[in-house]
N, CA, C and O of each residue as an XYZ file, in Angstrom:
592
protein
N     112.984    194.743     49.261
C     111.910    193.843     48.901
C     110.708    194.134     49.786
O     110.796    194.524     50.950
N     109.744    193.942     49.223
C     108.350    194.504     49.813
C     107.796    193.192     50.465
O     108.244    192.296     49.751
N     107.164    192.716     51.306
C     106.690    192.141     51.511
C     104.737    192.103     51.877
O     104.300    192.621     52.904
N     103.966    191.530     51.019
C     102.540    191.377     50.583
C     101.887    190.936     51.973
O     102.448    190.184     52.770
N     100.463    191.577     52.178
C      99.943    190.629     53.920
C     100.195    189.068     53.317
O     100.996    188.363     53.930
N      99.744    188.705     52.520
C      99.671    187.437     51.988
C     101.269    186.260     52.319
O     101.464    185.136     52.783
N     101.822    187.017     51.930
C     103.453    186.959     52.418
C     103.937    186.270     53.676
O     104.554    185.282     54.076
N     103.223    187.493     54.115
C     103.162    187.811     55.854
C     102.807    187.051     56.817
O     103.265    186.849     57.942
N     101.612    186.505     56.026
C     100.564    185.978     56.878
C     101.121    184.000     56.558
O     100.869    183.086     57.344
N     101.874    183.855     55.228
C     102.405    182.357     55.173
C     103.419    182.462     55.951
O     103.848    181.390     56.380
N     104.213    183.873     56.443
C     105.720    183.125     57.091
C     105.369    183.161     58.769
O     106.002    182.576     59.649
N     104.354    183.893     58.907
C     103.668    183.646     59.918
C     103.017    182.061     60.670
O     103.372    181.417     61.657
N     102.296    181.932     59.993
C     102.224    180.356     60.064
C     103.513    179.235     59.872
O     103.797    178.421     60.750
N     103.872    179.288     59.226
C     105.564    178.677     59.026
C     106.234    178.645     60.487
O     106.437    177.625     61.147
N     106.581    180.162     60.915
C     107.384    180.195     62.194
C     106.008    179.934     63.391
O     106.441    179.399     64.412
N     105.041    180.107     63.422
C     103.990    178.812     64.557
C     104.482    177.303     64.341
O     105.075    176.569     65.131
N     104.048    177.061     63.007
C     104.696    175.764     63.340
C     105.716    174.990     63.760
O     105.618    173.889     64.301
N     106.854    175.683     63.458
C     108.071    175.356     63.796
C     108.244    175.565     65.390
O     109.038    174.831     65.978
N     107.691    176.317     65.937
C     107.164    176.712     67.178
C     106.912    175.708     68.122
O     107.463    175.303     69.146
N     105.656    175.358     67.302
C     105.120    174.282     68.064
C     105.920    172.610     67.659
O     106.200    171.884     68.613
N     106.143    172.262     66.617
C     107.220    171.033     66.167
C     108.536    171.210     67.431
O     108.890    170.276     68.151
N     109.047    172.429     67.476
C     110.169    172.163     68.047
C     109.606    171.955     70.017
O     110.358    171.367     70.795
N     108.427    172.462     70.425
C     107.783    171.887     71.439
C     107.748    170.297     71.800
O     108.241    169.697     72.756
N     106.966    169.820     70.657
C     106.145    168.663     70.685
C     107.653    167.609     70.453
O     107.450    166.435     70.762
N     109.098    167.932     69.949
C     109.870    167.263     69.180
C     110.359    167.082     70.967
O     110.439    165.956     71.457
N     110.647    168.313     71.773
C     111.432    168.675     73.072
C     110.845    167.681     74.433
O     111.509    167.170     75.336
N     109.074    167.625     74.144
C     108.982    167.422     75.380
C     109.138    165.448     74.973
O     109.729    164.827     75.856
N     108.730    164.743     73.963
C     108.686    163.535     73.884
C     110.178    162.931     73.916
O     110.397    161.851     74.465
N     111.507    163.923     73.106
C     112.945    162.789     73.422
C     113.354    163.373     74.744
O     114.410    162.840     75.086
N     113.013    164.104     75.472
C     113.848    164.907     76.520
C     113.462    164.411     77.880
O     112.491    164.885     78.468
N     114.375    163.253     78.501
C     114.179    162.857     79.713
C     113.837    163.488     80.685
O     113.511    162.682     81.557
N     113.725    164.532     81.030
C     113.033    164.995     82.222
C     112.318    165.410     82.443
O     111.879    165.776     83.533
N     111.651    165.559     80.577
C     110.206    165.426     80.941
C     109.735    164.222     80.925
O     108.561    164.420     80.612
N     109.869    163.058     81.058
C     109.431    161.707     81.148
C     108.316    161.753     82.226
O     108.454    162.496     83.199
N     107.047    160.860     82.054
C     106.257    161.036     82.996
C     105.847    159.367     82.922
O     105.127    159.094     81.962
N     106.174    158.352     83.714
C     105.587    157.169     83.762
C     103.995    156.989     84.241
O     103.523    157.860     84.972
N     103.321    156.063     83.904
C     102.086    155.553     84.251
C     102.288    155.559     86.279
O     103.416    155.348     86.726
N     101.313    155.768     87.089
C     101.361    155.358     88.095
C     101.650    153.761     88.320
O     102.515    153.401     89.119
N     100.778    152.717     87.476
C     101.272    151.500     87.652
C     101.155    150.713     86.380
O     100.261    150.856     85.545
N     101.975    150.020     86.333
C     102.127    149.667     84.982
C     100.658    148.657     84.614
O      99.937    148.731     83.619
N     100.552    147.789     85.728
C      99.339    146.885     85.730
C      97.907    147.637     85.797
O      97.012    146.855     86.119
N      97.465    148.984     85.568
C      96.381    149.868     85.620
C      95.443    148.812     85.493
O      94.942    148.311     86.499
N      95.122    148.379     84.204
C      93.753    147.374     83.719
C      93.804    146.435     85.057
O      92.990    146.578     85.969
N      94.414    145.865     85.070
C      94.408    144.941     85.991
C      93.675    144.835     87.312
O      92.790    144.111     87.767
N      94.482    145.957     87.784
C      93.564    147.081     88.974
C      92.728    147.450     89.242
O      92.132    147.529     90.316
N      92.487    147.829     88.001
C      90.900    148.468     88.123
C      89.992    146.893     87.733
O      88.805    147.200     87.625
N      90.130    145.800     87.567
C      89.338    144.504     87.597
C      89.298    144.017     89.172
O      88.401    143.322     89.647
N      89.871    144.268     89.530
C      90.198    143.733     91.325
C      89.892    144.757     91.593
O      90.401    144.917     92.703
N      89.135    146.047     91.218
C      88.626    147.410     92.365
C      87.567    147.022     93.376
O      87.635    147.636     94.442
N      86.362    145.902     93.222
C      85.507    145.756     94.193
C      86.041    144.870     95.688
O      85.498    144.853     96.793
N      87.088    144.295     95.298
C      87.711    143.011     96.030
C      88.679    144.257     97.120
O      89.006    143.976     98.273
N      88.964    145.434     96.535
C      89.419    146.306     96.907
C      88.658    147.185     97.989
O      89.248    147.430     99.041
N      87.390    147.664     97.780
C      86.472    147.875     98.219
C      85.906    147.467     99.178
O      85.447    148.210    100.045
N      85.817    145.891     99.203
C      85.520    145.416    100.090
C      86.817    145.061    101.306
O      86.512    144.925    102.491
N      87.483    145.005    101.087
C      88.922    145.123    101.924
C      88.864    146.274    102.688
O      89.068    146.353    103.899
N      88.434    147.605    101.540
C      88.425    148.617    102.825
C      87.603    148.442    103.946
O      87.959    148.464    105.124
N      86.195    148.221    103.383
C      85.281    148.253    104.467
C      85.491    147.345    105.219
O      85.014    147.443    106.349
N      86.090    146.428    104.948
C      86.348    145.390    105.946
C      87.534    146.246    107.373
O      87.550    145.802    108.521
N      88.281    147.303    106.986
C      89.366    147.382    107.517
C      88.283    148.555    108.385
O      88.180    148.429    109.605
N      87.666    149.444    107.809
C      86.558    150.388    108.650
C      85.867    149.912    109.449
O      85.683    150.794    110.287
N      85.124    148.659    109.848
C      84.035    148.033    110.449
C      85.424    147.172    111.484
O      85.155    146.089    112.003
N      86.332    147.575    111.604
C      87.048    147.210    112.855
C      87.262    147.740    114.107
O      88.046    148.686    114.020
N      86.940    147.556    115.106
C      87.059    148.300    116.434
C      88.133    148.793    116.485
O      88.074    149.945    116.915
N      89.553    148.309    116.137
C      90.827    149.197    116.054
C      91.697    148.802    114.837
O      92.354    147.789    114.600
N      91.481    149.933    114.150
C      91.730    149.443    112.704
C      93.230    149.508    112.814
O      93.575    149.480    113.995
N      94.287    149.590    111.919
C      95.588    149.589    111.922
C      96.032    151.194    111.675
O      95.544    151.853    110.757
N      96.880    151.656    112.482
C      97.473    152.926    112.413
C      98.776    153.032    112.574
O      99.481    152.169    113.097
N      99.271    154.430    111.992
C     100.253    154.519    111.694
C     101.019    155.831    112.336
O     100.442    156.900    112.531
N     102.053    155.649    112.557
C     102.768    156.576    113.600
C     104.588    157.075    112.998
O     105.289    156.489    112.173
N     104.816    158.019    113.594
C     106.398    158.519    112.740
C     107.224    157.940    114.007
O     106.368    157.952    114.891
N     108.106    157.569    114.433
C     109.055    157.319    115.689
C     110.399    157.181    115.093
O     110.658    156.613    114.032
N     111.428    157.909    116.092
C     112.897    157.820    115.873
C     113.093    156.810    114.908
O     113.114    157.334    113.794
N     113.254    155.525    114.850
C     113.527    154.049    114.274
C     113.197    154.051    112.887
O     113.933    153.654    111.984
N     111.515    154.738    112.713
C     111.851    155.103    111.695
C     109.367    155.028    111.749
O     108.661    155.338    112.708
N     109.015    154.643    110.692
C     107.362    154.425    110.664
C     106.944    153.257    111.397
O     107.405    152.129    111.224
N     106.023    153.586    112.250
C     106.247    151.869    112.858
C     104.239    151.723    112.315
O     103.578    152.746    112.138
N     103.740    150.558    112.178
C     102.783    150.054    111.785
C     102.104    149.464    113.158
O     102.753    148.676    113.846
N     100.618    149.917    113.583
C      99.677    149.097    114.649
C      98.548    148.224    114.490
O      97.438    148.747    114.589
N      98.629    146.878    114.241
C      97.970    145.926    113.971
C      96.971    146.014    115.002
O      97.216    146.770    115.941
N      95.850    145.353    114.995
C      95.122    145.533    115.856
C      95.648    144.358    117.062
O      96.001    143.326    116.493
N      95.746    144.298    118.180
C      96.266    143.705    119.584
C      95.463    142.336    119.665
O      96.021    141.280    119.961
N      94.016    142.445    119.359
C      92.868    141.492    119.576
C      93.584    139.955    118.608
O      93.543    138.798    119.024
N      94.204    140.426    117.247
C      94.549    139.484    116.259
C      95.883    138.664    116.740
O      96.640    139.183    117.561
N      96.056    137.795    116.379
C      97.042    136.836    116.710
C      98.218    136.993    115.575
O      98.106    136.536    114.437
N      99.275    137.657    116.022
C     100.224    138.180    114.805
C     100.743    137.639    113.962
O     101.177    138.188    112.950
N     100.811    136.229    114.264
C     101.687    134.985    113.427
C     100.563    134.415    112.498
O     100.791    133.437    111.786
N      99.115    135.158    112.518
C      98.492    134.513    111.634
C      98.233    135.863    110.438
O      97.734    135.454    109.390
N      98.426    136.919    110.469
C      98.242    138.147    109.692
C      99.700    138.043    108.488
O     100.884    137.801    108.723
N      99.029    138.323    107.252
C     100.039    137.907    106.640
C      99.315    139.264    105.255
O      98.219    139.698    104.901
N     100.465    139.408    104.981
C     100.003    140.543    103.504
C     101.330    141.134    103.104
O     102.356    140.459    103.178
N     101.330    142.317    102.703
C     102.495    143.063    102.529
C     101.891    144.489    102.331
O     100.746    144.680    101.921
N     102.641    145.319    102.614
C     103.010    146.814    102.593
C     103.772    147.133    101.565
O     104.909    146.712    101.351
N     102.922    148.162    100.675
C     103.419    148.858     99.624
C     103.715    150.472     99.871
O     102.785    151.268    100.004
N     105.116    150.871     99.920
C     105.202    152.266    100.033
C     105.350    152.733     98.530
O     105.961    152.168     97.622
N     104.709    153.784     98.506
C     104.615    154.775     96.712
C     105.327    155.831     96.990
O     104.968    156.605     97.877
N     106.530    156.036     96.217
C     106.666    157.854     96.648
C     106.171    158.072     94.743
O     106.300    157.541     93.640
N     105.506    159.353     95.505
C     104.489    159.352     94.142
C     105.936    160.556     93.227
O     105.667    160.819     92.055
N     107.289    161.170     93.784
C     107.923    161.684     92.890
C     109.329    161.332     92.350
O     110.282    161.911     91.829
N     108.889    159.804     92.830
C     110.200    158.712     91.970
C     109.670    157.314     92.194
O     109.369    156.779     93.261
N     109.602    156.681     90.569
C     109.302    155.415     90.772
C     110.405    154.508     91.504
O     110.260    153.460     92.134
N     111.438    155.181     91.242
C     112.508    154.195     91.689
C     112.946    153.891     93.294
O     113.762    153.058     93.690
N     112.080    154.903     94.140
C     111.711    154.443     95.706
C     110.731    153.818     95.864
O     110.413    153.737     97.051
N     109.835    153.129     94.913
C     109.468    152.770     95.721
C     109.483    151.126     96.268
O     110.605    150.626     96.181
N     108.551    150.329     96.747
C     109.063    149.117     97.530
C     108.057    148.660     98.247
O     107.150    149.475     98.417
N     107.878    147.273     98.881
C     107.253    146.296     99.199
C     107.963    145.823    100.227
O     109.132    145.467    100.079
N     107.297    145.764    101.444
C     107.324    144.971    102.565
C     106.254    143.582    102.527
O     105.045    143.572    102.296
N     107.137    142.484    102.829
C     105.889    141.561    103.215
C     106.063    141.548    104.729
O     107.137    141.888    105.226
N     104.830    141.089    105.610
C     103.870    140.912    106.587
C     104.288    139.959    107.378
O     103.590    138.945    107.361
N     105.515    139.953    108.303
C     105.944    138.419    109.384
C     105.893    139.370    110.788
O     106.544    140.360    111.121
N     105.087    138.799    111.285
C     104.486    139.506    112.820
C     104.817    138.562    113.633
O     104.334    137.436    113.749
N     105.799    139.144    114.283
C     105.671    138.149    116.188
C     105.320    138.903    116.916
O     105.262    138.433    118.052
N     104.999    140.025    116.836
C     104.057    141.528    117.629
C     103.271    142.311    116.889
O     103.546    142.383    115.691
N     102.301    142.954    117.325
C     101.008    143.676    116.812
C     101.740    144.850    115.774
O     101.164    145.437    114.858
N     103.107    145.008    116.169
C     103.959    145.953    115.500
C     104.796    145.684    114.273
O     105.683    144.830    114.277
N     104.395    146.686    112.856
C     105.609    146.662    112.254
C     106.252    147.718    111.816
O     105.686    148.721    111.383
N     107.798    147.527    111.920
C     108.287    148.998    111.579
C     108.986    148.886    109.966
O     109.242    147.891    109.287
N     109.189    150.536    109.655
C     109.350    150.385    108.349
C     111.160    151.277    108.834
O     111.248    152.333    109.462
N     112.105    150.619    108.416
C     113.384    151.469    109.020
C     113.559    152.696    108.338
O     113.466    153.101    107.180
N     113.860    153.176    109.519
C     113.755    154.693    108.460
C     115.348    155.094    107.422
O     115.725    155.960    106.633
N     115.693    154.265    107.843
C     117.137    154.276    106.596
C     116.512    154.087    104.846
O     117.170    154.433    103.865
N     114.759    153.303    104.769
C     114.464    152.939    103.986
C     113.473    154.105    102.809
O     113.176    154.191    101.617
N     113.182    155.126    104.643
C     112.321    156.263    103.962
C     112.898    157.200    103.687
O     113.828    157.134    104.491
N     113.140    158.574    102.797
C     113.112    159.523    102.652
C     112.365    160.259    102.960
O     111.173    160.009    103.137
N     113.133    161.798    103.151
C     111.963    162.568    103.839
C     111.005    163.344    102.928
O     111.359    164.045    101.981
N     109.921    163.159    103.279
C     108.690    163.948    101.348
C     107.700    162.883    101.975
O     107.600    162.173    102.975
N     106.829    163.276    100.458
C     105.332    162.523    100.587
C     105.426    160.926    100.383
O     105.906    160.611     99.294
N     105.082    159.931    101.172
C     104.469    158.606    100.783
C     102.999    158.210    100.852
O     102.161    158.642    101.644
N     102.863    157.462    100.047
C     101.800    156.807    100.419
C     101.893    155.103    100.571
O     102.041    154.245     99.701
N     101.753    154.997    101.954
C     101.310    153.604    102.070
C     100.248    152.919    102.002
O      99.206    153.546    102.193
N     100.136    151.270    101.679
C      98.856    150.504    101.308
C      99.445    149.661    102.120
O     100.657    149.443    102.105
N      98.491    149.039    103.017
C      98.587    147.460    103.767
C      97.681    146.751    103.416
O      96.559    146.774    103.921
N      98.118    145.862    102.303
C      97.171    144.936    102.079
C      97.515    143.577    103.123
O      98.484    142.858    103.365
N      96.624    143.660    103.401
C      96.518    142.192    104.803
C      95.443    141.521    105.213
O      94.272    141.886    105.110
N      95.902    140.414    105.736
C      94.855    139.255    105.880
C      94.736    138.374    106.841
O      95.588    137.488    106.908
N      93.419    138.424    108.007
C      93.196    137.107    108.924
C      92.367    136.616    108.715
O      91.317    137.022    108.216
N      92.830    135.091    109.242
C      91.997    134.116    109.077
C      91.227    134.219    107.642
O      90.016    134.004    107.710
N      91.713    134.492    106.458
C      91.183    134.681    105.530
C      90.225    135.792    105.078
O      89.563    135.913    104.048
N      90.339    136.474    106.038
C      89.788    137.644    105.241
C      90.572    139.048    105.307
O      91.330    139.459    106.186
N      90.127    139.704    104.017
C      90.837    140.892    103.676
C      90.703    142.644    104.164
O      89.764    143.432    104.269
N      91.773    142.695    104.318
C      91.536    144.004    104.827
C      92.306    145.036    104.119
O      93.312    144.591    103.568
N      92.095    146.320    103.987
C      93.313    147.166    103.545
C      93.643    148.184    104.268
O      92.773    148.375    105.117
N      94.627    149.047    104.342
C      95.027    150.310    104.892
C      95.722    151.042    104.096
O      96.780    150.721    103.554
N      95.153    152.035    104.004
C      95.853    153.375    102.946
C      96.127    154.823    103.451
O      95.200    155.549    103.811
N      97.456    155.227    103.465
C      97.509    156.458    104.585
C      98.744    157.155    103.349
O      99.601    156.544    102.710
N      98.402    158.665    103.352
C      99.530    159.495    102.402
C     100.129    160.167    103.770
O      99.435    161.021    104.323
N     101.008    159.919    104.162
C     101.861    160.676    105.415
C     103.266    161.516    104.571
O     103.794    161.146    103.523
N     103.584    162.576    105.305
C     104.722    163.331    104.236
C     106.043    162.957    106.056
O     105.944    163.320    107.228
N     106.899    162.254    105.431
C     107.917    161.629    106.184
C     109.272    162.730    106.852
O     110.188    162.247    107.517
């Protein structure tokens, strides 16, 4: 049997498509390619971005802003010394940005300028932490990507 360009050129297109169908069919049922949203509340987020904003700068325009350190025990957190610890209240969000399922929320109970994060809790790879926190009513934030 002879086959015509015309021929040629339909079974050509035929086997692209199937090509690409069996792509597009692979990557949407096939769990590992699953790719979740960073946060499910996005809109939300981005409505509270200036309140955000201003938290940072609030946390920049501090003589000793809050820092962060690796130690045996595990991440320990440095409040500023000047603040009175029993009045700072917020919580700590760790992200590991390559599993939703680490990640986790600390809330904010200070009887010292210090908080630690146990390191039984971290894995070793990239995090990113957020300290959202607050004296005397006003807001501050801290955001640090440290690889653990």
């Amino acid at each position: 049997m002879k086959i015509n360009w015309g021929t040629g050129l339909v079974i050509g297109m035929v086997l692209f498509m199937g090509f690409i169908m069996f792509f597009v069919i692979t990557m949407t049922t096939d769990d590992k390619y699953s790719h979740d949203l960073v946060a499910e509340d996005y809109y939300k987020q981005e409505m509270q971005l200036q309140e955000t904003i201003d938290a940072a700068t609030n946390e920049a325009q501090l003589e000793t802003p809050v820092t962060g350190s690796k130690t045996e025990a595990g991440y320990e957190l440095q409040f500023p010394e000047t603040f009175d610890p029993k009045e700072i209240t917020g919580k700590v969000f760790l992200y590991r940005p390559s599993g939703k399922h680490l990640d986790f929320d600390i809330p904010i109970a200070l009887s010292t300028s210090t908080l630690l994060i146990p390191d039984s809790r971290l894995l070793d790879g990239r995090w990113n932490i957020t300290v959202n926190w607050a004296y005397q009513g006003k807001k501050y934030r801290f955001e640090k990507a440290i690889t653990y």
